[in-house]
Structures are given as structure tokens and as C-alpha cells.
C-alpha positions as CSV (number, residue, x, y, z in Angstrom):
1,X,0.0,0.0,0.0
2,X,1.5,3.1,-1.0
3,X,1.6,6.0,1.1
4,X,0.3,9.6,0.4
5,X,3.1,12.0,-0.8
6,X,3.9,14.6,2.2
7,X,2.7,17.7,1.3
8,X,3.5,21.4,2.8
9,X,1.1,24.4,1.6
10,X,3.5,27.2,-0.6
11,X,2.2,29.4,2.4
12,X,3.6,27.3,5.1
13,X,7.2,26.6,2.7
14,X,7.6,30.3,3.2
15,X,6.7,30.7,6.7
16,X,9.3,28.0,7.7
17,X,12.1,29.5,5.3
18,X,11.1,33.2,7.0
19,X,11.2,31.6,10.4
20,X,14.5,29.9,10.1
21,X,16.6,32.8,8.3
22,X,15.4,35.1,11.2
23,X,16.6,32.7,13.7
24,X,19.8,33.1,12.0
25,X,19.5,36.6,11.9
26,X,18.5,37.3,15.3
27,X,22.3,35.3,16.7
28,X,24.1,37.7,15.3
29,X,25.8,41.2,16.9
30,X,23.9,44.4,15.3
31,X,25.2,47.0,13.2
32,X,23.9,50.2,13.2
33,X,24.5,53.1,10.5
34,X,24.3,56.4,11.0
35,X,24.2,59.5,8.5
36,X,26.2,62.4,10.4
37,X,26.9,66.3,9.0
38,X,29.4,65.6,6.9
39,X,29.2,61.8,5.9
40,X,28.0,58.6,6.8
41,X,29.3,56.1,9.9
42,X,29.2,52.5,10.1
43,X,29.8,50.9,13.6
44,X,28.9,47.1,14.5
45,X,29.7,45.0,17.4
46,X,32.5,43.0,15.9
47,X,35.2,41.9,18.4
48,X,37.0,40.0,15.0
49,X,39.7,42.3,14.2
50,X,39.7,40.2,10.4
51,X,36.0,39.5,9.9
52,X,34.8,42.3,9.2
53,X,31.2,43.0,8.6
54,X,31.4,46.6,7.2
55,X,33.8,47.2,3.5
56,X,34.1,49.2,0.9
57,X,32.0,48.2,-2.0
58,X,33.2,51.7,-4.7
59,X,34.1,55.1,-4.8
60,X,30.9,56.5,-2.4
61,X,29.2,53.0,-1.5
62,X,29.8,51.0,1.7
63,X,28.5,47.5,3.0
64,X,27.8,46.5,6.5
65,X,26.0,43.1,7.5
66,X,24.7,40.3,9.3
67,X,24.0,37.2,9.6
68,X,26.3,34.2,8.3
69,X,29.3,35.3,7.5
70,X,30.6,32.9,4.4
71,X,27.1,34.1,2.9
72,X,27.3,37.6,3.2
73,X,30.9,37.6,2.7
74,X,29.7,35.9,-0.8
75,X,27.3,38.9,-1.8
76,X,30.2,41.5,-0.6
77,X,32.5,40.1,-3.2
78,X,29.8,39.7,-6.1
79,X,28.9,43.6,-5.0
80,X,32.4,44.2,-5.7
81,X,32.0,42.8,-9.1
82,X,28.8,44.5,-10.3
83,X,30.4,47.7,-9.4
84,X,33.9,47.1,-11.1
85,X,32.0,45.8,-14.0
86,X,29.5,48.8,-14.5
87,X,32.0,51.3,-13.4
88,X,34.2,50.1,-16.6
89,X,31.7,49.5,-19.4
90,X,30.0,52.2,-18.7
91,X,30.9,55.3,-16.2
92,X,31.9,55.4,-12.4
93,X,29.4,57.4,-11.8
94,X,27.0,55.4,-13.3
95,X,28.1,52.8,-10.2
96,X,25.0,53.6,-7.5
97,X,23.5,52.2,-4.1
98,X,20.2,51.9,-6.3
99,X,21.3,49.6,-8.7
100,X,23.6,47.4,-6.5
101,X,20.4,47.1,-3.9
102,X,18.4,45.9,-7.1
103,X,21.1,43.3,-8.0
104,X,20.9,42.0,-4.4
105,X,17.6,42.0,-3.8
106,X,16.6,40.4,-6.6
107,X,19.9,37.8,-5.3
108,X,18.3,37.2,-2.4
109,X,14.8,37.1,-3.5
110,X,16.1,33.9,-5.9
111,X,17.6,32.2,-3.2
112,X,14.4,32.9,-0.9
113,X,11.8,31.4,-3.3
114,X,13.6,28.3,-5.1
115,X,16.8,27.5,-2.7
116,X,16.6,25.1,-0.2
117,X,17.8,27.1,2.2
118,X,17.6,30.8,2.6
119,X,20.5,33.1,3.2
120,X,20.6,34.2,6.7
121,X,21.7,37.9,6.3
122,X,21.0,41.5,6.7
123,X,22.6,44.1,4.7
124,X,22.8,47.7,4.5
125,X,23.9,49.5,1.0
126,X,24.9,53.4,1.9
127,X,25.6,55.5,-0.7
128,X,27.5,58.6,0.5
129,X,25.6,62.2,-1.9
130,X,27.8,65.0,-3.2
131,X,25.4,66.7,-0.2
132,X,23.8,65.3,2.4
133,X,20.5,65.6,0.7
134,X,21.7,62.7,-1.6
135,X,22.7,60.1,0.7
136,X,21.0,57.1,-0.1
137,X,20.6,54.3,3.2
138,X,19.1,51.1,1.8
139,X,18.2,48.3,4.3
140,X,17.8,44.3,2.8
141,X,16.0,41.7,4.5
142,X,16.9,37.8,3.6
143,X,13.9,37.6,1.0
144,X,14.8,40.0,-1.0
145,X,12.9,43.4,0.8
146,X,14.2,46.7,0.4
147,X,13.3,49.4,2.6
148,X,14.9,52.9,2.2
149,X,15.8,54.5,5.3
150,X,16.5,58.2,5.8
151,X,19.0,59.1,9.4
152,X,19.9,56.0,10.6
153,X,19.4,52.2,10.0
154,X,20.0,48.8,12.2
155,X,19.9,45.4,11.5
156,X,20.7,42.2,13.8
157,X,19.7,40.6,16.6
158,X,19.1,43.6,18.4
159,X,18.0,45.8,15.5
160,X,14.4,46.7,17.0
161,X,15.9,47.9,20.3
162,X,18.6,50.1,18.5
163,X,15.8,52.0,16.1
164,X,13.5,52.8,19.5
165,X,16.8,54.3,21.3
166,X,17.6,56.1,18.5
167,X,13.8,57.2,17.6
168,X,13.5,60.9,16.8
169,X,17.2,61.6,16.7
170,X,18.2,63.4,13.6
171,X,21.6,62.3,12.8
172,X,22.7,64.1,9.6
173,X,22.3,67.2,11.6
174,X,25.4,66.0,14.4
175,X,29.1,65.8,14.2
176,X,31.0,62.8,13.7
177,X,32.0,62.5,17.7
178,X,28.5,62.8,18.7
179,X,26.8,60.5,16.1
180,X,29.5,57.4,17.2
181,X,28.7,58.3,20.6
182,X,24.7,58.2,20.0
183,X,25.9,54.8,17.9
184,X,27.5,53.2,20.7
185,X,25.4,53.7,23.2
186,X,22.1,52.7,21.3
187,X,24.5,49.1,20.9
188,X,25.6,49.4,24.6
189,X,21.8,49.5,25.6
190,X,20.6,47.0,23.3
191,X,23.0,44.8,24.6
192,X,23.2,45.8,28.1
193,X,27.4,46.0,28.4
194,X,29.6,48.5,28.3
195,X,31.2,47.6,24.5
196,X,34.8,48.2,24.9
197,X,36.3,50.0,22.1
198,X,38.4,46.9,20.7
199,X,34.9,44.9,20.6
200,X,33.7,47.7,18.0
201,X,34.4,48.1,14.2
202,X,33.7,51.1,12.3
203,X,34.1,53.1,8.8
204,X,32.8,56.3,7.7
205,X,32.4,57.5,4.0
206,X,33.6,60.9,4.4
207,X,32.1,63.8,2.1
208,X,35.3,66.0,2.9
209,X,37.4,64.0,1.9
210,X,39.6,64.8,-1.8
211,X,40.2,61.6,-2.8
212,X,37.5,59.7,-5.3
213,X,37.7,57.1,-2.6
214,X,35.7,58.1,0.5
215,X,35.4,54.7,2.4
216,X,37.8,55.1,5.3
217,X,38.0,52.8,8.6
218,X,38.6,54.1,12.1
219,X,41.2,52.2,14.3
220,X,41.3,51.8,17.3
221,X,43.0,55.2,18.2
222,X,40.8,56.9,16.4
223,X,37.8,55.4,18.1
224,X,39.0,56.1,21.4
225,X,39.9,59.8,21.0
226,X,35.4,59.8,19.2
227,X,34.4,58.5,22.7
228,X,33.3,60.0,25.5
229,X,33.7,59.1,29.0
């Protein structure tokens, strides 16, 4: 007697794939991003000093994530690619946050639907304007979502509790020193410790800067010297 094939419902396949990314998801250290007066800041709890979660993806357009690392590690470096690609055929200014978000979600989105398994990740795509009016903050969920943010953006584990600390706070209207601080101790609080400064890993993309390249990471010095105490 043969038995009845096992069935799941298309709605339940994609409840159980949600379900288990954000599981992955939610074991990971946050990273919030920030936009500040003159440029934009990337901090994450990362005690690693080699894993990093934030990079350089082109000239104006960073990359900070979550999640698994070989996986997003594995969309940085295809990121990479789009943009040296696009920047070469066609124009380096041609290279945007807008189109790289498209080219991931629509990565993501493919895995979501027809992989077995989803990629646990969160990313964030910030592109850094020629003003501050044109700064671009795009946020990524596992299936593909975009959303477009406008001051500030977290993702992780403890994402939820970093956006209510930082509710109402207008950013882009702050110095560097005082947006870290504001970073830091929305982190701190969502994680309830004190967040040494070697457990943190930041970048900014710096509009006043001269050099085509505005990606630049803070050490550990620099860090410091951005706290207060």
C-alpha cells in the first residue's frame, strides 16, 4: 500500500524559510548606520579584528551586514564585481547604491523562493551624496525586501531595540564625535554591556574628503579619541 506524498502548503514553505533565516539573523551582533553632517558612519559590534562586517563596495558606497558570514561575505564580493563591472563599461558614476540594492535584492529574493535554504543575512547599502541631501541608506532583509531609510538604519539581533533608542534623533544634523557616541550607546543598551572599544568596528564614508575614494575605517586610536567618558 502506498503512502500519500507529504505535502506542505506554498504558504507554510515560506513561513518555515522566513522563520529559520530570522533565527539566523537574530544570533548575530547588530550594526547600526548612522548619517552624520558631513558623511555617513558605520559601527557594529565586531570583536573580530579580520571578519569584518562593514567594507568598501566603490568610490561612495559602503556595505555593512549580518548574519552568516561565508554568505554575506559571498554577496560583498559579487557587490564588488557588479560595481567594477558597471564602473568600466559604462561610467563610475554610473556605479549607484540603487542599482547594487536591485542586484541584491533580486539575489536574495532567488535564493528565498527556489533554494533550499535561505541566506541568513541582513545588509545595508549606503551610498554617501555629493550633499547630504543625496545620501542614499538602503536596508535588505533575507527575502529580498528593500526598505529605504532616511537618518539612521540597524539590523541584527538587536536591531528593534537600536531603532527605538535612536527614535526621533536626527543624525545628519550632528558631528561625527556625537553620532558614534549616539551609535555606541544605542548598541551598549541594546546589549546591556559597556562595549569596549576593541569589541567595535567602524568606517565612515567621508564627504570631505579629496580623494575619489571616500570609504575610510577608524582604528582603534581613532575610536578612542570619538568616545566620550
Amino acid at each position: 500500500m502506498s503512502q500519500a506524498p507529504f505535502y506542505v502548503s506554498p504558504e507554510q514553505l515560506m513561513k518555515d524559510r522566513a522563520d529559520f533565516a530570522r533565527k539566523g539573523i537574530a544570533r548575530g551582533r547588530s550594526v547600526v548606520v548612522l548619517r552624520y553632517d558631513s558623511g555617513i558612519l558605520l559601527l557594529a559590534e565586531n570583536p573580530s579584528p579580520t571578519l569584518h562586517k562593514i567594507a568598501e563596495i566603490y568610490d561612495r558606497i559602503g556595505f555593512a551586514a549580518v548574519g552568516k558570514y561565508n554568505e554575506f561575505e559571498t554577496l560583498r564580493q559579487a557587490g564588488v564585481r557588479y560595481a567594477d563591472l558597471r564602473g568600466y563599461s559604462y561610467d563610475r558614476i554610473d556605479v549607484t547604491a540603487r542599482g547594487l540594492t536591485n542586484a541584491y535584492a533580486q539575489t536574495l529574493a532567488g535564493v528565498f523562493t527556489t533554494e533550499s535554504k535561505p541566506f541568513e543575512v541582513e545588509l545595508v547599502v549606503a551610498e554617501l551624496g555629493v550633499t547630504a541631501d543625496a545620501d542614499q541608506l538602503y536596508r535588505l532583509s533575507y527575502d529580498g525586501s528593500v526598505i529605504d531609510e532616511t537618518e539612521h538604519v540597524a539590523i541584527g539581533g538587536q536591531a528593534d531595540a537600536i531603532t527605538a533608542s535612536l527614535s526621533g534623533l536626527r543624525t545628519s544634523s550632528l558631528d561625527l564625535a556625537a553620532v558614534f557616541n549616539h551609535g555606541v550607546a544605542a548598541l551598549a543598551a541594546a546589549t546591556r554591556s559597556s562595549l569596549p572599544t576593541e569589541d567595535l568596528e567602524a568606517a565612515v564614508l567621508d564627504r570631505t574628503t579629496h580623494r575619489q575614494r571616500t570609504f575610510r575605517r577608524l582604528d582603534e586610536t581613532t575610536m578612542a579619541g570619538l568616545r566620550e567618558d
